[in-house]
N, CA and C of each residue as an Amber inpcrd file, in Angstrom:
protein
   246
   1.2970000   6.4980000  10.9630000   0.4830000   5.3620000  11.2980000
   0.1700000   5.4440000  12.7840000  -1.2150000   6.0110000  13.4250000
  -1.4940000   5.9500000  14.6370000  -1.1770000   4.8430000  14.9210000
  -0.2100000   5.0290000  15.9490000  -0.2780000   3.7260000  17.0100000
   1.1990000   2.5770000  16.6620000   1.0770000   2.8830000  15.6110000
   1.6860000   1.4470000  14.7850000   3.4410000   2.3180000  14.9860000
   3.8670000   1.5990000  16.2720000   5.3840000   1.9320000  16.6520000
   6.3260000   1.1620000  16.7140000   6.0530000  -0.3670000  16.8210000
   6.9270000  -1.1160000  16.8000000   6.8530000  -2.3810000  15.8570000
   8.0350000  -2.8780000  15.4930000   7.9210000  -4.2520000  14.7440000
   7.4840000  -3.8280000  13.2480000   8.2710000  -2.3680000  12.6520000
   8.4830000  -2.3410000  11.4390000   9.9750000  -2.6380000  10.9920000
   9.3720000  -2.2320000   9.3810000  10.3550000  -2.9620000   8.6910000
   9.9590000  -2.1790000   7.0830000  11.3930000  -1.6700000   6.6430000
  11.3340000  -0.7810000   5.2980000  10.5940000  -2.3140000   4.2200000
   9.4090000  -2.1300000   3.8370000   9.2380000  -3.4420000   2.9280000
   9.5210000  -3.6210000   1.1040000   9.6680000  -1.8950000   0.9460000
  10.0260000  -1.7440000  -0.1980000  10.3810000  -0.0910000  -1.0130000
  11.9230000  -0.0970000  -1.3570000  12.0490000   1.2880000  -1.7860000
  12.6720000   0.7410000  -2.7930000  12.1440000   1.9040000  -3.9860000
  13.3270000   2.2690000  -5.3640000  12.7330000   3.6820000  -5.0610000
  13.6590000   4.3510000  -5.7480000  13.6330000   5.8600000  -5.9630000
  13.1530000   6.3730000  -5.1660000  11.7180000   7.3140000  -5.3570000
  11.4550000   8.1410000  -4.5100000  10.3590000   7.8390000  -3.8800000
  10.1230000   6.3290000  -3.9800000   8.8480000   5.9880000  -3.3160000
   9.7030000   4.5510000  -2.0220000   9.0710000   4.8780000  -0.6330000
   9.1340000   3.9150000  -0.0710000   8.1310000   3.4370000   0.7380000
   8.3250000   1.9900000   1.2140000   6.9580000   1.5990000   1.8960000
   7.4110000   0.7130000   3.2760000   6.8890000   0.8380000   4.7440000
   7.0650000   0.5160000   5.8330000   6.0110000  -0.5960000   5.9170000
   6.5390000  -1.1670000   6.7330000   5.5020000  -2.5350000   6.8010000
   5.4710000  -2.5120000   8.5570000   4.1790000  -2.6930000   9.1830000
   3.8850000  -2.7270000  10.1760000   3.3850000  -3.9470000  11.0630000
   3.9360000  -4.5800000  11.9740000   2.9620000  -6.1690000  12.3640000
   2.3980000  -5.5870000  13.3260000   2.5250000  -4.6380000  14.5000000
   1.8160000  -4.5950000  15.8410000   1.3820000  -3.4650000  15.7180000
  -0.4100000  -3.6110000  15.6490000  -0.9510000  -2.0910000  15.4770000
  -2.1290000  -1.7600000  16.7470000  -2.5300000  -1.3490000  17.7880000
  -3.5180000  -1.1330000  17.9730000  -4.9990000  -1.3850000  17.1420000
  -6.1170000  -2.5430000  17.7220000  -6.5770000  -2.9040000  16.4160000
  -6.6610000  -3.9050000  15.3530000  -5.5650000  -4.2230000  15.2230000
  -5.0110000  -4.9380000  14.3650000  -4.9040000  -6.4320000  15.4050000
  -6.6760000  -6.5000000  15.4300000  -6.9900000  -8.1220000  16.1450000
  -6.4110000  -9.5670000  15.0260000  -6.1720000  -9.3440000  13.8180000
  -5.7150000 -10.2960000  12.9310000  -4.3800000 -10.5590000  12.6700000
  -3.7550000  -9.5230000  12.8850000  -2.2900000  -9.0640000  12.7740000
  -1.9100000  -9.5520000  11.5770000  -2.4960000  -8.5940000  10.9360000
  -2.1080000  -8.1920000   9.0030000  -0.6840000  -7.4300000   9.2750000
   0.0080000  -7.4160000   8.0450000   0.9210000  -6.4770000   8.1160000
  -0.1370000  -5.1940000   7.6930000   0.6690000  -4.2760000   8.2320000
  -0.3320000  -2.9360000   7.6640000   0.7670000  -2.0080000   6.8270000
   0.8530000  -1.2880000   5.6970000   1.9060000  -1.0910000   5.2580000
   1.5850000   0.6950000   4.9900000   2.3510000   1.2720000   4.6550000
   1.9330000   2.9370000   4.5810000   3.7580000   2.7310000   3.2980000
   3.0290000   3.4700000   2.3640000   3.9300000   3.4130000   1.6080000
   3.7000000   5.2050000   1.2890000   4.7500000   5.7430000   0.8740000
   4.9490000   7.4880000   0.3920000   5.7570000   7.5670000  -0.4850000
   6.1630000   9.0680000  -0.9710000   6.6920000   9.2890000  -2.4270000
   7.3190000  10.6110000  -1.5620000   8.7460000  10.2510000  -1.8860000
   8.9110000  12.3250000  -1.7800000   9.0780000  12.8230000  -2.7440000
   8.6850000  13.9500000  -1.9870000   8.2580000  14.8530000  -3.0580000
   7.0960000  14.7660000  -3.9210000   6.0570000  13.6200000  -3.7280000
   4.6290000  13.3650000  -4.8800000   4.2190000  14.8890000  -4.9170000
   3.4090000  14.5170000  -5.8550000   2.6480000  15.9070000  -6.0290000
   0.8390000  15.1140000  -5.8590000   0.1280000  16.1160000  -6.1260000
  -1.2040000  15.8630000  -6.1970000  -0.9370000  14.5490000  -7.6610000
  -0.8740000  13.3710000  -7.9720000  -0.5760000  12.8500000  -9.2060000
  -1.2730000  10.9240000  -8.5030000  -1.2720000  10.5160000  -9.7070000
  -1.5100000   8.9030000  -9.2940000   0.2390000   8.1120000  -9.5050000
   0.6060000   7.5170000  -8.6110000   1.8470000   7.1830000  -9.0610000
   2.0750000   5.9770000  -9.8800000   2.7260000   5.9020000 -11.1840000
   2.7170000   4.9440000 -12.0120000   2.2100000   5.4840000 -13.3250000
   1.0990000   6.0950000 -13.3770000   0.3720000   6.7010000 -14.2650000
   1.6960000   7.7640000 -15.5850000   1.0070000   8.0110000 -16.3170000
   1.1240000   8.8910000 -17.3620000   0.6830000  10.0930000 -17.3160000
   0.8050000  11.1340000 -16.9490000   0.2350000  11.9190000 -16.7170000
   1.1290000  13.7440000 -17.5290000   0.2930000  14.8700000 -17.4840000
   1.4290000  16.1180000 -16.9990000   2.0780000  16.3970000 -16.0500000
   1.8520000  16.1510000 -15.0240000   2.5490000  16.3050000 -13.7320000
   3.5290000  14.9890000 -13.7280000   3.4950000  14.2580000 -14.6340000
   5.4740000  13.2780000 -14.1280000   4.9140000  12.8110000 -13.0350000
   4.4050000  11.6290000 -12.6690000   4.2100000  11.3820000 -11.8820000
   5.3840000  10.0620000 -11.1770000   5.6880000  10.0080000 -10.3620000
   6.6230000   8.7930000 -10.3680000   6.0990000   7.8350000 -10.8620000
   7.4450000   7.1330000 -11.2470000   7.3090000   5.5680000 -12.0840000
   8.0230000   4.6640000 -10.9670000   8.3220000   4.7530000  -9.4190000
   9.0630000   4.0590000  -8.6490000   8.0590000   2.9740000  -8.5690000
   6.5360000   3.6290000  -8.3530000   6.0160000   2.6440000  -7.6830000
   4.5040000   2.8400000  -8.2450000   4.0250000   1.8320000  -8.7070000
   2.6510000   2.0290000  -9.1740000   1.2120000   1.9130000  -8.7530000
   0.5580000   2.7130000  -8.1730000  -0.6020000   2.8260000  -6.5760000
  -2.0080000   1.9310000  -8.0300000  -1.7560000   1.9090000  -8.9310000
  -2.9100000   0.5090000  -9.4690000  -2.4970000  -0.7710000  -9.2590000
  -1.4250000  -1.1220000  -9.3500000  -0.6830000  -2.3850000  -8.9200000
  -0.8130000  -2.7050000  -7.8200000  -0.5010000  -1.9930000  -6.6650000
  -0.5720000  -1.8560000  -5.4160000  -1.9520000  -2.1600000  -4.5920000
  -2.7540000  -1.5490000  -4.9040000  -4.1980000  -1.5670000  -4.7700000
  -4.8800000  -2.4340000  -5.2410000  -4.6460000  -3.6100000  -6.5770000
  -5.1380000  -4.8080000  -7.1440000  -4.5980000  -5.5470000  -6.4850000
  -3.0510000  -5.8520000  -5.6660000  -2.5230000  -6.4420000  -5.0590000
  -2.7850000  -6.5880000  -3.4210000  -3.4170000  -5.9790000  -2.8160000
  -4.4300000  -5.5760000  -1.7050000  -5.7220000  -6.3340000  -1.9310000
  -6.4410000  -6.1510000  -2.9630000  -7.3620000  -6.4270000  -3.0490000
  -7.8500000  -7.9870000  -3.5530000  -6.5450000  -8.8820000  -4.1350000
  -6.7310000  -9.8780000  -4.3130000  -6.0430000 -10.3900000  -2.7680000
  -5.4150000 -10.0160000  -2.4500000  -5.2640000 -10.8200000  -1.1310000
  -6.5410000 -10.8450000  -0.3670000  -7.3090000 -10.0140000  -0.5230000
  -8.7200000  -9.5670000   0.6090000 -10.3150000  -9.7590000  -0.2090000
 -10.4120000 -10.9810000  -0.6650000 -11.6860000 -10.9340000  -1.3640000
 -12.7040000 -10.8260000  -0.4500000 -13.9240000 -10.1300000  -1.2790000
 -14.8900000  -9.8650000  -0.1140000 -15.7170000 -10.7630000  -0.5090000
 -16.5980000 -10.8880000   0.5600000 -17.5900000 -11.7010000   0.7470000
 -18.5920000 -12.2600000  -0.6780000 -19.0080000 -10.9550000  -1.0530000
 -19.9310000 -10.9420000  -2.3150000 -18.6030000 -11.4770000  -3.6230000
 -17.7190000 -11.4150000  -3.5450000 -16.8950000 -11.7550000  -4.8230000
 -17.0920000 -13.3880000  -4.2370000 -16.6170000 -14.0970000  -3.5070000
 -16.9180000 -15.6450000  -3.1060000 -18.3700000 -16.4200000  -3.4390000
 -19.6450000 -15.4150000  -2.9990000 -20.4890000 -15.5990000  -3.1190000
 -20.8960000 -15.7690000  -5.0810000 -20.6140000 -14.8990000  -5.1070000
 -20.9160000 -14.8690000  -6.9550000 -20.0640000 -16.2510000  -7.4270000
 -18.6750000 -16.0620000  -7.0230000 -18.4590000 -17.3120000  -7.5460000
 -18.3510000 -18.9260000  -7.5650000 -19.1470000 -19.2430000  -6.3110000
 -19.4030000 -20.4770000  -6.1610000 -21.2530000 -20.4880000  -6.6420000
């Protein structure tokens, strides 16, 4: 995480996936947490998924990413629905 050196915090591990949570980033005029989550050992794979490659089941990057994205509605999703 360029920049992002202080005022973390492990925000979530099982197995082989963990995720850092960041408050002070260069940038970061809103001061979101910013989070960088990894897998050791991933392979090229989606994690959560079903796949041939076994992909981890620690942590699931569709969950993750719907969960991002309802915190952050955009403009045009507000607009449509009022």
């Amino acid at each position: 995480m360029s920049g992002c050196t202080t005022n973390s915090k492990q925000s979530y591990q099982r197995g082989d996936a963990t995720c850092i949570s960041y408050t002070e980033c260069p940038n970061n005029d809103d001061n979101m947490n910013i989070t960088l989550c990894t897998i050791e050992g991933g392979q090229h794979s989606w994690p959560g998924a079903t796949a041939y490659e076994q992909p981890t089941q620690d942590i699931g990057a569709t969950e993750e990413i719907w969960n991002f994205f309802k915190r952050f509605p955009s403009r045009i999703s507000k607009e449509i629905n009022h």
